[in-house]
Structures are given as C-alpha cells and as structure tokens.
C-alpha positions in Angstrom: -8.4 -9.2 -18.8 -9.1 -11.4 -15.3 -7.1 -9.4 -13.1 -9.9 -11.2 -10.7 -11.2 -14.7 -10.7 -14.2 -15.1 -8.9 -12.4 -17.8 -6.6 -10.1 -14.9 -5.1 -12.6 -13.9 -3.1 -11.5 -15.4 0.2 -10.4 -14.5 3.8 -12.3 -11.1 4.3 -13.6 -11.3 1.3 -14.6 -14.5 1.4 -17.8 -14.7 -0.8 -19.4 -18.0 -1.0 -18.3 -20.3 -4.3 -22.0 -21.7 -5.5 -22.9 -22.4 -9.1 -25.5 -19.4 -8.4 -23.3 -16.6 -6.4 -20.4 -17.4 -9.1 -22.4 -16.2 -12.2 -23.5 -13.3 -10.6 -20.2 -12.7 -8.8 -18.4 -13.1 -11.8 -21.3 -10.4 -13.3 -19.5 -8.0 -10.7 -16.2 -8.6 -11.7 -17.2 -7.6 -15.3 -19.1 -4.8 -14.4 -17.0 -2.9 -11.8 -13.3 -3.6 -12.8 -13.3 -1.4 -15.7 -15.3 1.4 -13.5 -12.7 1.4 -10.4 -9.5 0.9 -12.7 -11.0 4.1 -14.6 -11.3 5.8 -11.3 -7.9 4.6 -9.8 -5.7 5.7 -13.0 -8.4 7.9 -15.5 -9.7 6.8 -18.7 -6.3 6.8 -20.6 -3.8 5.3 -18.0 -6.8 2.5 -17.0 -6.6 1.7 -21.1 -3.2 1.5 -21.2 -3.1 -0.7 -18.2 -5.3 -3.1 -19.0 -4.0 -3.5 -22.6 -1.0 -4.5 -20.8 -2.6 -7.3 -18.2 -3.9 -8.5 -21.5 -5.6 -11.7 -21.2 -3.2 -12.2 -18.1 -3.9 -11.6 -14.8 -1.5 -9.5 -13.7 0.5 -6.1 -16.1 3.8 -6.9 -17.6 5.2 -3.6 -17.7 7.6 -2.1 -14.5 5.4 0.9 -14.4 2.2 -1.0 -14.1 4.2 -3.7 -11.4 4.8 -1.2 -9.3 1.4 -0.1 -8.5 -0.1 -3.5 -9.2 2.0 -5.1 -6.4 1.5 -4.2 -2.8 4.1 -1.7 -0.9 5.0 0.7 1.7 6.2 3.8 1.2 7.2 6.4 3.9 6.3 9.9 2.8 7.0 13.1 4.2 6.4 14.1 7.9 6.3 10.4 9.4 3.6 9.1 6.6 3.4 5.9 5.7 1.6 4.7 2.5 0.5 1.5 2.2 -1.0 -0.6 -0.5 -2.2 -3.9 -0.9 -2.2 -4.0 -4.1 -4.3 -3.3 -6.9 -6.2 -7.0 -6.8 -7.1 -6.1 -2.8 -8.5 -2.7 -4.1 -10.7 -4.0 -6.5 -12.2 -7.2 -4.3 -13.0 -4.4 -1.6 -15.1 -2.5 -4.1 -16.6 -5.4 -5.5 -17.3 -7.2 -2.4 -18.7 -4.0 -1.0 -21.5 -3.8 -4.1 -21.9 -7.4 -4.0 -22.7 -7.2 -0.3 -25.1 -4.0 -0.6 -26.5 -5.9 -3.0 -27.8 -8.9 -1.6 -28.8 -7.5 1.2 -31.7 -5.5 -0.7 -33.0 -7.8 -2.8 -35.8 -6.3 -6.0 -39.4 -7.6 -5.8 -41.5 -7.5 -8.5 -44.6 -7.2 -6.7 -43.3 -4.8 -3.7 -40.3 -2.8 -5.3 -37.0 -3.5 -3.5 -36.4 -4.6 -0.1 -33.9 -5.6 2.4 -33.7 -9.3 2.5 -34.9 -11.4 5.4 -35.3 -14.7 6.1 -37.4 -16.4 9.2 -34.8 -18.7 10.3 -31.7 -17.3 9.9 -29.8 -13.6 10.1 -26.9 -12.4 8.5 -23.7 -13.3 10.5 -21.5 -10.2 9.4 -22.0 -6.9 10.6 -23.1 -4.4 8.2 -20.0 -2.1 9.7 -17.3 -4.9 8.5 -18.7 -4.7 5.3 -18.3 -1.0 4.5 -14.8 -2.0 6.2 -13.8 -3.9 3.5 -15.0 -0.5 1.5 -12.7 2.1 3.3 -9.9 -0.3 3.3 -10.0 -0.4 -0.3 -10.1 3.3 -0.4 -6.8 3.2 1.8 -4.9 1.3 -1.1 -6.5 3.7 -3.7 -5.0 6.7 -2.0 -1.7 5.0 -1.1 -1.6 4.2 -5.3 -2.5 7.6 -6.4 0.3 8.9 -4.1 3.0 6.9 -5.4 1.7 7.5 -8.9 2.1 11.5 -8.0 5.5 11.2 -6.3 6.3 9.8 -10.3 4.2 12.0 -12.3 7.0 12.1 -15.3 6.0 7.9 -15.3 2.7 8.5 -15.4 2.0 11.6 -17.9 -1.6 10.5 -18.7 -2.5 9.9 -15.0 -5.8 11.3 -14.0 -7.5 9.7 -11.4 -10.9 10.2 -9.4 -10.8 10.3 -5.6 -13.1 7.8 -4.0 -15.0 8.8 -0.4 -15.2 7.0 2.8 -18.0 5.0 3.7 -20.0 4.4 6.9 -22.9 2.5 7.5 -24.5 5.2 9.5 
C-alpha cells in the first residue's frame, strides 16, 4: 500500500525532502497509515480498503472512490460536509506527529527535550501546526458522515471519532 509517498508532503504540509527527514518521514507513513485508516473506517472496513489500494496508490472499488476522493456534500439544516480527501486526512495526521516530534527531541543523557538551537527558531507557529491537525479531523468527520448517510454500502463500518486539538 503507498496511499502516501513521502514527496506528497507539500504546500501546508510541506515537510522538507532530505536524505535524513525522508527515512524517518517515510517511518511515519508506515507507522500511522494503518492506525488512522483503522480509526477513519474500523478494523474490518480499513482491511478491506487497503486490500483494495493494493500495491496502488489509490482504491479501485466505487465504494472506496467515493470516500477516497474529495467532495461536498450539503446535509440537512444548511450543512455542508466537506472532504479533502482521504490522502489530505492522513498527511494532516502524519505531519501533525512528525511536527510534535521534532520539536521534542530524546536525549540520552537528559531524557527528552524541546529542541533549540542558538542561531535559529522555528519559523511556523506551533498553532498552524495543530491546524493542519483539526483540518484533518474536519475531513474525518465529513467521511464518516457520508459513510453513515450509506450505511447499507458500508455494513462493516465502524469508525473511531478523533478530537480537536489546540496547542494551549
């Protein structure tokens, strides 16, 4: 399955493309795509979705399209669901623990700290960073919807729901 190549991560979640950030980047990818389809569809509907991406990079079956592919939906009372997709879901995520990550950096002398350098700060503010978090969780919610509003399609549905984030 690479539903994600480490060299979508651009725009905002533009994550640098060194020899170094790649491997662990792509250590993300491995580790968190199988976690957040899980929690998007449930154990048996992630299963059967990924079997069907295959070693593709994007499902094969209508049913899987649908939510794989952004869309907007207008609900009931004036709602509007959007998704961007189930690629733009999973790059929030991942940039979101890749970005945590580096920012608290494990030494073995002192235990873990938050990184710091003495010429240099980090440009991005933690706030857009948890951003790219909630906007994932957005596209989750807008999937799981549309998955409801078709629950005959999706018999063996049974996703988590993921929280907002802040920084505070």
């Amino acid at each position: 399955m690479a539903i994600l190549q480490t060299s979508d991560f651009t725009g905002e979640h533009r994550i640098s493309q060194e020899q170094n950030t790649v491997t662990v980047l792509q250590g993300y990818i491995n580790n968190y795509t199988p976690i957040y389809l899980a929690k998007l569809l449930g154990a048996t509907l992630s299963d059967a979705f990924i079997a069907d991406v295959g070693a593709g990079t994007a499902p094969t079956d209508p049913l899987f399209v649908a939510i794989f592919n952004s869309f907007q939906i207008d609900g009931e009372c004036g709602d509007l669901h959007i998704s961007n997709g189930i690629q733009y879901y999973l790059k929030g995520l991942i940039y979101w623990h890749f970005m945590v990550d580096k920012r608290v950096q494990a030494n073995p002398v002192s235990g873990t700290s938050k990184a710091n350098t003495e010429n240099s700060s980090n440009g991005m503010p933690e706030s857009q960073v948890y951003d790219r978090w909630n906007n994932s969780v957005k596209t989750m919610r807008s999937i799981q919807w549309c998955i409801k509003q078709h629950k005959s399609d999706y018999p063996d549905y049974n996703g988590q729901r993921l929280l907002f984030n802040s920084a505070v």
